[in-house]
C-alpha positions in Angstrom: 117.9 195.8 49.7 114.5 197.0 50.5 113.2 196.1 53.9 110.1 194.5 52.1 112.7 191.9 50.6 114.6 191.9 53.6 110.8 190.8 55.3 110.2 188.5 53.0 113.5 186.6 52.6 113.2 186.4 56.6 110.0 184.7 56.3 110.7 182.3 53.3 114.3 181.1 55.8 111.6 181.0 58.7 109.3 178.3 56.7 111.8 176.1 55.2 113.5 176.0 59.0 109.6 175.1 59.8 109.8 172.5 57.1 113.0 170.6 58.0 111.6 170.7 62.2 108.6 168.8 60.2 110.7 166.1 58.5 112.8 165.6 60.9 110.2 165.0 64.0 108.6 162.7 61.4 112.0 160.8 60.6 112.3 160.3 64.3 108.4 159.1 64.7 109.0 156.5 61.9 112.2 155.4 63.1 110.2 155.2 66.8 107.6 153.3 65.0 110.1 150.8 63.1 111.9 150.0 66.1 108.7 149.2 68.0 107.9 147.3 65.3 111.0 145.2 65.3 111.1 145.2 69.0 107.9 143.6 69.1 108.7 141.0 66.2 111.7 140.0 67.9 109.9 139.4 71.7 106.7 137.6 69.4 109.8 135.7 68.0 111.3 134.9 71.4 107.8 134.2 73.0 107.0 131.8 70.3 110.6 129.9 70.5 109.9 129.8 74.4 106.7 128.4 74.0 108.0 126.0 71.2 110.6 125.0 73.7 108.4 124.6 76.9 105.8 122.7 73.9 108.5 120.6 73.5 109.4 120.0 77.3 105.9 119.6 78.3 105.8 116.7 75.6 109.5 114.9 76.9 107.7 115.2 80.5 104.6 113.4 79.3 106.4 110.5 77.9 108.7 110.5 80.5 105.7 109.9 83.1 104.7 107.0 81.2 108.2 105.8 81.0 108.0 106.5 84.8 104.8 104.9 85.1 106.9 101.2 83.6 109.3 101.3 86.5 106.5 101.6 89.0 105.0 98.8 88.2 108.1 96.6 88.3 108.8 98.1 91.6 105.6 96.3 92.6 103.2 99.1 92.5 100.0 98.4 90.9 98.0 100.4 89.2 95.0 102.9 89.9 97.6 105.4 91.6 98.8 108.7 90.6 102.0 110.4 91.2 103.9 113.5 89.8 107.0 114.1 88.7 109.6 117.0 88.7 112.1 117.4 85.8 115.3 120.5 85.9 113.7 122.5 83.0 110.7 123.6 85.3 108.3 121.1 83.7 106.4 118.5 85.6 104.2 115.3 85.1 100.9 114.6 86.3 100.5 110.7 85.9 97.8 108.7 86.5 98.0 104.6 86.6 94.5 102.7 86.4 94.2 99.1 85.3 92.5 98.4 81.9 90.9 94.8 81.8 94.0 92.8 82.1 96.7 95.4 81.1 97.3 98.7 82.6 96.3 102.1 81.5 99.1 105.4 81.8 97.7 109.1 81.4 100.4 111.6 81.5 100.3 115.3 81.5 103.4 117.0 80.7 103.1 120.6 82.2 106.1 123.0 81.3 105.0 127.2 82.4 101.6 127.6 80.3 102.1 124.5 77.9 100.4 121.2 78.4 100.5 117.9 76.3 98.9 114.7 77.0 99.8 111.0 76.4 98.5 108.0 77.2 99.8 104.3 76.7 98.9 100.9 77.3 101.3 98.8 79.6 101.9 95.1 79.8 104.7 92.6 80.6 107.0 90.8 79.1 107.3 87.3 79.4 109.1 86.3 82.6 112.1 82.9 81.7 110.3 80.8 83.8 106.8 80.8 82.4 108.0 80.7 78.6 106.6 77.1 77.8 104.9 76.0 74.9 102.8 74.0 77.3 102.3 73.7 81.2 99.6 71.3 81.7 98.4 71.1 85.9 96.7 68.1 86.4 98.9 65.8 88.3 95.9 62.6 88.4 97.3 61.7 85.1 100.2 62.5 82.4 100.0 64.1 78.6 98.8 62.0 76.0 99.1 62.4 72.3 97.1 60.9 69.2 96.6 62.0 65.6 98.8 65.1 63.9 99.3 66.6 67.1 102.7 68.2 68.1 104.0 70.7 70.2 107.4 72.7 69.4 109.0 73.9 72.4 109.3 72.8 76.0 106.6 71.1 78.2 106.0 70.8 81.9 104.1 68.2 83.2 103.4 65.8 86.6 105.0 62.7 87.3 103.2 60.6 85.0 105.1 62.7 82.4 104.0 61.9 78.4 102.5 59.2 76.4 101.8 58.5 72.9 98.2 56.0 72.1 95.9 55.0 69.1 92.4 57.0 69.0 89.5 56.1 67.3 89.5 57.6 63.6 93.0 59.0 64.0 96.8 58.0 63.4 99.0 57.4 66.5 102.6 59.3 66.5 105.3 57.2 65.9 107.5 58.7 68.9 106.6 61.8 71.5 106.2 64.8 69.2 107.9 67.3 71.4 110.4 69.6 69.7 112.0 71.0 73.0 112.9 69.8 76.7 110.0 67.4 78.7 110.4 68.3 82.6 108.8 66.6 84.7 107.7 68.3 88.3 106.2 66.4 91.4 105.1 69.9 93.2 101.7 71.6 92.3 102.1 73.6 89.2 101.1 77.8 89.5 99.2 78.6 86.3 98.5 82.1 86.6 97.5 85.0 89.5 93.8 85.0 88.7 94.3 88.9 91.2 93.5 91.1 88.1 90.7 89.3 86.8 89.2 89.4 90.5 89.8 92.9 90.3 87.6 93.5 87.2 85.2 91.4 89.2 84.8 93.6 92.0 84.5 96.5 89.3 81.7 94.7 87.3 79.6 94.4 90.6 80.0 97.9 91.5 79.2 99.4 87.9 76.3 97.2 87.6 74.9 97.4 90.8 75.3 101.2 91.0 73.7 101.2 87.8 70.4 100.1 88.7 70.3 102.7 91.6 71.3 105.3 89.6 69.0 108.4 88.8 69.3 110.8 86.1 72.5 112.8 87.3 72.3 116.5 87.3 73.2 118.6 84.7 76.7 119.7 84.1 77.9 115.9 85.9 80.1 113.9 84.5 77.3 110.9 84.6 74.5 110.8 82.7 71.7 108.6 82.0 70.3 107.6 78.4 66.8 107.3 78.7 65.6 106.2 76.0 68.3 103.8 75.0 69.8 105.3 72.0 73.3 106.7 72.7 75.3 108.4 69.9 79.1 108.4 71.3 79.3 111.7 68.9 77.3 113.5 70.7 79.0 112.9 74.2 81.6 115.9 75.6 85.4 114.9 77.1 84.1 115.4 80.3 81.1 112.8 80.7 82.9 109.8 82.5 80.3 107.4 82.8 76.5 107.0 80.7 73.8 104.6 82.6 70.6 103.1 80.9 68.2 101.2 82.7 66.8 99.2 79.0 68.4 98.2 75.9 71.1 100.5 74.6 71.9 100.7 70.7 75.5 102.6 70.5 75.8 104.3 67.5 78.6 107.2 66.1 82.3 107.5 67.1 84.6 108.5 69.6 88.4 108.8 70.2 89.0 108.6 74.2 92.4 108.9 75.4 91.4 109.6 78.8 89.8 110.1 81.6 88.5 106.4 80.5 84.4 106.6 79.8 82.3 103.9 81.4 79.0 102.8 79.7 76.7 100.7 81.6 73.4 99.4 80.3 71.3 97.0 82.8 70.1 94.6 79.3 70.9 94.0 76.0 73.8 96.2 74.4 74.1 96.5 70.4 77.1 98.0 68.7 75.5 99.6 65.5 77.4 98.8 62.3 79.7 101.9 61.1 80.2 102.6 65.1 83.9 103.8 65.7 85.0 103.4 69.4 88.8 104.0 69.9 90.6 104.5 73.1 90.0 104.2 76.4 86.0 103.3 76.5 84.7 100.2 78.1 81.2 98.7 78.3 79.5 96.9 80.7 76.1 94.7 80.1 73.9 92.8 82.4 72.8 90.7 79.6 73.9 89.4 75.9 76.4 91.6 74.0 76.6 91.6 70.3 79.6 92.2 68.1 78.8 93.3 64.0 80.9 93.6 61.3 81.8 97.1 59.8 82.5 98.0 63.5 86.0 99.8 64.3 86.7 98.6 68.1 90.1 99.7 69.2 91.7 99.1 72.7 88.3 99.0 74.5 86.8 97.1 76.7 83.8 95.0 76.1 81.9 93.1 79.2 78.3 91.0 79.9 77.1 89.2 82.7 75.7 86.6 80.1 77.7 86.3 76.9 79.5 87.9 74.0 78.6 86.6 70.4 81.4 87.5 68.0 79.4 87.8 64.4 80.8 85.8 61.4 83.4 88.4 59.7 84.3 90.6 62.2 87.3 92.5 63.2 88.6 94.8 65.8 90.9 95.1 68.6 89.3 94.9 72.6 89.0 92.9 75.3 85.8 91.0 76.1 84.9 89.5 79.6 81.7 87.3 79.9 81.1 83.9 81.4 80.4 82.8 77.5 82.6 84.2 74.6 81.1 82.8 71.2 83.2 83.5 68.2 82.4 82.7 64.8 84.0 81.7 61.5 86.4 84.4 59.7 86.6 87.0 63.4 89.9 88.5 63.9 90.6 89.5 66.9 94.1 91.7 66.7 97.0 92.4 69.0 96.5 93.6 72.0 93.0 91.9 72.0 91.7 89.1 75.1 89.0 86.6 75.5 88.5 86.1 79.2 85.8 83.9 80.5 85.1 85.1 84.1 81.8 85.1 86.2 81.2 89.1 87.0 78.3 88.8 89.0 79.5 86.1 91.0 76.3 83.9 89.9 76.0 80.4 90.9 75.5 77.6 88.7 76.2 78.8 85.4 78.5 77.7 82.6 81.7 78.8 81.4 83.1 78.5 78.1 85.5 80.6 75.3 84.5 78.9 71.7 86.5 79.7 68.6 85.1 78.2 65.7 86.9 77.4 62.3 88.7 80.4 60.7 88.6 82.5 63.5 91.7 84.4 65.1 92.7 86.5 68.2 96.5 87.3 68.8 96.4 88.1 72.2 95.1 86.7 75.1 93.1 83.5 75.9 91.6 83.3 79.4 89.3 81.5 81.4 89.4 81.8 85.6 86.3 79.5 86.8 84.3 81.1 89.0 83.6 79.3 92.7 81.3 76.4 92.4 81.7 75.5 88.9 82.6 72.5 87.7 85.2 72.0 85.3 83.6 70.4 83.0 81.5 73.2 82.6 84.5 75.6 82.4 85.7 74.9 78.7 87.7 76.7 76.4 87.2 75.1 72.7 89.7 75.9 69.9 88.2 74.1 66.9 90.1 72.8 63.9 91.2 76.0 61.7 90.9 78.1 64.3 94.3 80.3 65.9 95.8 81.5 69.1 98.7 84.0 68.4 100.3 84.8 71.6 99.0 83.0 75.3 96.3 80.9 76.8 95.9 81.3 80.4 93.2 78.0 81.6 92.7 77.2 85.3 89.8 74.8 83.6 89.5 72.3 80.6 90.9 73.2 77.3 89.8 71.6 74.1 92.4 72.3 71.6 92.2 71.0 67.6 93.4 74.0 66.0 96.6 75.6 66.4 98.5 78.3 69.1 101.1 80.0 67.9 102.6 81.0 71.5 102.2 79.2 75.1 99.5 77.5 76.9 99.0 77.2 80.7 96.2 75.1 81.1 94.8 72.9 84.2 93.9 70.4 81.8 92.9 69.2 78.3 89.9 67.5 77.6 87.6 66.3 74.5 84.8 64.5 74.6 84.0 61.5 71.9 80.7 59.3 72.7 80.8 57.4 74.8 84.1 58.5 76.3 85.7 61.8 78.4 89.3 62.3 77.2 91.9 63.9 79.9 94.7 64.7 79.1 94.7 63.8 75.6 96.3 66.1 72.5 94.3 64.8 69.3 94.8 67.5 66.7 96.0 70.5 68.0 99.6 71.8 67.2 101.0 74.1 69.4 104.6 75.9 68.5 106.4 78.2 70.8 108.9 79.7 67.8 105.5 81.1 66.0 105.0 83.6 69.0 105.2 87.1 67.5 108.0 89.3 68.4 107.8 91.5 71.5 104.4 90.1 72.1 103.7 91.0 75.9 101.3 89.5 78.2 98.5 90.6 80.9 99.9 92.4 84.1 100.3 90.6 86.9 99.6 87.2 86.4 103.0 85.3 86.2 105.6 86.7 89.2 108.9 88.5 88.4 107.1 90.4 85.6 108.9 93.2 83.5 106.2 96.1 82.4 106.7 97.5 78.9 104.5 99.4 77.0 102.1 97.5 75.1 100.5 100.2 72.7 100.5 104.0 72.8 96.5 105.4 72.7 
C-alpha cells in the first residue's frame, strides 16, 4: 500500500475516533442534563409535598387555637387576650380573643415553617341546667297572672305569690294554669342575668365616641382614617385600616368581607347603610345619633350601635347585633341566628327612654335584651313583642316586658307589664305563648351572662 493510502486511511480512523469522542461527550451532557432535570422535578416535588404538609399543619394549628381559645373561656378567662400555642410538628398558633357585642370573637394564625393560614370564629355558650326555663319572672311584689290564649310550655320560676289564672276585659280566662312543665316557687331574690358584658360595650361606646370627636385626620399610612366628606365606600378600604372616623353624616356604601383585625367605624351623627351594601365579618359601627336599617342590605355578623335609636325598615333581613337605647323594628324584618336586640344606654345619658319594639311579622332568632341604665324608670324600660311577632331563642329583661306574640325559647324577665286605659297590668300574661320545646337545636347564648357557662363555637367567620 502506497503511503498516500496509508496517510489517508490514518486520517479517515483519526476523524471517526474524533466523531465517537463527540457523541459520546454529548451522551454524557444530555444524560447530565436529564438527571438535573429529574433531580430538580423530584426536590420541586418534595418542596411542594412539604409545603402541602406544613399548609396543612398550619391550618390544624389554626383551628386548634380556636378550639383552644373555647377552653379558655370555660376556665374563666375572658376575652380581649392573646396567647400562643406550640404543637410537635413545629407549627404554632398565634390567637387572639376580643369580645364581639355580646359573644366573643377568636382570630387564629396557624404558622407551620413559611406557611400561614387564618381562621376566625364566633364563640358563645351553651345553656347552663339551671337557667333553662321557659320563664323566670323576678318581681317578688306580686305572683304570675294569666288571661286570654296565653300559655307557656315548659317550666317556670316565680316568688312566693306563685300563679294565678283571672278574667280580662275583652279576653277569655283559662280554665286551669296553662303551664305545660314544673311551677317552683322561690322566696330568695331571683339573678336574671350578669349585665358585665353589656357594661363592657358601654365603656367601649364612650371611648370610640368620645375619641371620635377629638380625632384629627390621621396620618398617612395609619391604620385610622377620617372620611371627610361623609361618603365611605367599604370597597375602597385596605386590610389594614382598623378604624374610619367622620365628624357629619356618613352614607356607607360597597362591600367588605372582614375576618379580622375587627374594623371600627365611628360617625359623630346620622349613619345610613346604602341599599346593595354588603358588610360581612367582623365590622361594627358606632353612631352618636339615629341609625337606619334598608332592605337589599347583606349584614352578616356585625355590629350595629347609636346613642339614640335603630329603626329596622319594613322587609329587611340580615344577621348583627344592634345596641341602642331604642330598637324599632318593623313588620316582615328577620333578624337571623346569631343576631341580638340589646337596649342599653351607651353614653350613660340621663333621663331617656328605653324600649326594644317588634311589631307584627317581625322575627329575630337570637337574642332579646334590655339592661336599664341607672336612673330610669322601669316603666320607661319596655321591651314590646306585639301579636305576630317571634322570639326564637332568649330574652334577657332586667325591666318590663310586654309580650302578645310568641318566644320560641326562654325568657328571664324582671317583670311583665301591659298597659289597658285606665289600668297598669303587672304581672299579667294576656296573649303571649311562650314554649321551651320550640328552641332551635344547639342554639347558644351571650357569653357570660348566666354562671357555670360552657363556650362553644357559635359560627365560623
Amino acid at each position: 500500500m502506497s503511503d498516500s493510502c496509508r496517510t489517508y486511511l490514518l486520517k479517515e480512523d483519526r476523524g471517526r475516533e474524533g466523531y465517537a469522542l463527540i457523541s459520546v461527550l454529548f451522551l454524557v451532557l444530555l444524560l447530565s442534563a436529564l438527571s438535573i432535570i429529574i433531580l430538580r422535578v423530584d426536590l420541586y416535588r418534595r418542596r411542594e409535598t412539604i409545603e402541602s404538609l406544613d399548609k396543612v399543619s398550619a391550618g390544624f394549628a389554626s383551628k386548634n387555637g380556636v378550639i383552644a381559645a373555647v377552653e379558655m373561656l370555660d376556665n374563666g378567662i375572658m376575652a380581649d387576650s392573646s396567647f400562643t400555642m406550640n404543637f410537635p410538628d413545629s407549627s404554632h398558633a398565634e390567637v387572639k380573643v376580643f369580645q364581639w357585642g355580646l359573644y366573643a370573637g377568636v382570630e387564629s394564625e396557624g404558622v407551620c415553617h413559611r406557611m400561614e393560614s387564618t381562621t376566625s370564629a364566633l364563640l358563645g355558650s351553651t345553656i347552663p341546667s339551671h337557667g333553662s326555663a321557659a320563664l323566670v319572672l323576678g318581681n317578688f311584689q306580686h305572683g304570675l297572672t294569666f288571661a286570654g290564649n296565653s300559655k307557656i310550655i315548659g317550666n317556670v320560676v316565680v316568688g312566693p305569690r306563685g300563679v294565678s289564672i283571672a278574667p280580662l276585659r275583652g279576653e277569655s280566662s283559662p280554665v286551669r294554669i296553662p303551664i305545660e312543665g314544673r311551677l317552683e316557687t322561690v322566696s330568695t331574690k331571683i339573678h336574671l342575668f350578669s349585665a358585665s358584658t353589656l357594661e363592657q360595650e358601654v365603656r367601649n361606646a364612650l371611648l370610640l365616641l368620645k375619641g371620635a370627636q377629638r380625632s384629627r385626620m390621621a396620618p398617612e399610612g395609619s391604620d385610622a382614617i377620617e372620611c371627610v366628606d361623609g361618603q365611605l365606600d367599604l370597597s375602597d378600604l385596605s386590610d389594614t385600616v382598623r378604624e374610619v372616623f367622620s365628624q357629619s353624616d356618613m352614607a356607607v356604601s360597597g362591600s367588605i368581607m372582614r375576618r379580622g383585625p375587627p374594623l371600627t367605624i365611628v360617625a359623630l351623627k346620622h349613619l345610613s347603610i346604602l341599599p346593595n351594601t354588603s358588610i360581612v365579618g367582623a365590622v361594627s359601627f358606632y353612631s352618636s345619633d339615629s341609625v337606619a336599617i334598608l332592605p337589599r342590605i347583606q349584614l352578616v355578623s356585625c355590629i350595629i350601635a347609636s346613642a339614640k335609636i335603630i329603626y329596622v325598615e319594613d322587609g329587611s333581613s340580615f344577621t348583627a347585633q344592634l345596641f341602642a337605647p331604642v330598637i324599632d323594628c318593623q313588620s316582615n324584618c328577620a333578624a337571623n341566628y346569631p343576631s341580638a336586640f340589646v337596649s342599653i344606654n351607651l353614653l350613660d345619658s340621663t333621663g331617656i327612654h328605653q324600649s326594644i319594639t317588634m311589631l307584627p311579622g317581625s322575627k329575630i332568632t337570637g337574642a332579646v335584651v334590655m339592661h336599664v341604665g341607672a336612673g330610669i324608670l322601669l316603666q320607661d324600660a319596655t321591651i314590646d313583642i306585639q301579636p305576630g311577632a317571634t322570639v326564637s331563642g332568649e330574652v334577657f329583661d332586667d325591666g318590663y316586658l310586654t309580650m302578645d306574640g310568641k318566644i320560641d325559647g326562654l325568657v328571664r324577665t324582671f317583670d311583665l307589664y301591659f298597659y289597658d286605659l285606665p289600668t297598669v297590668y303587672l304581672g299579667w300574661l294576656r296573649t303571649g305563648i311562650i314554649d321551651r320545646s320550640s328552641l332551635p337545636e344547639g342554639f347558644l347564648q351571650p357569653i357570660g351572662f348566666l354562671p357555670n357557662q360552657k363556650a362553644a363555637i357559635l359560627t365560623w367567620l
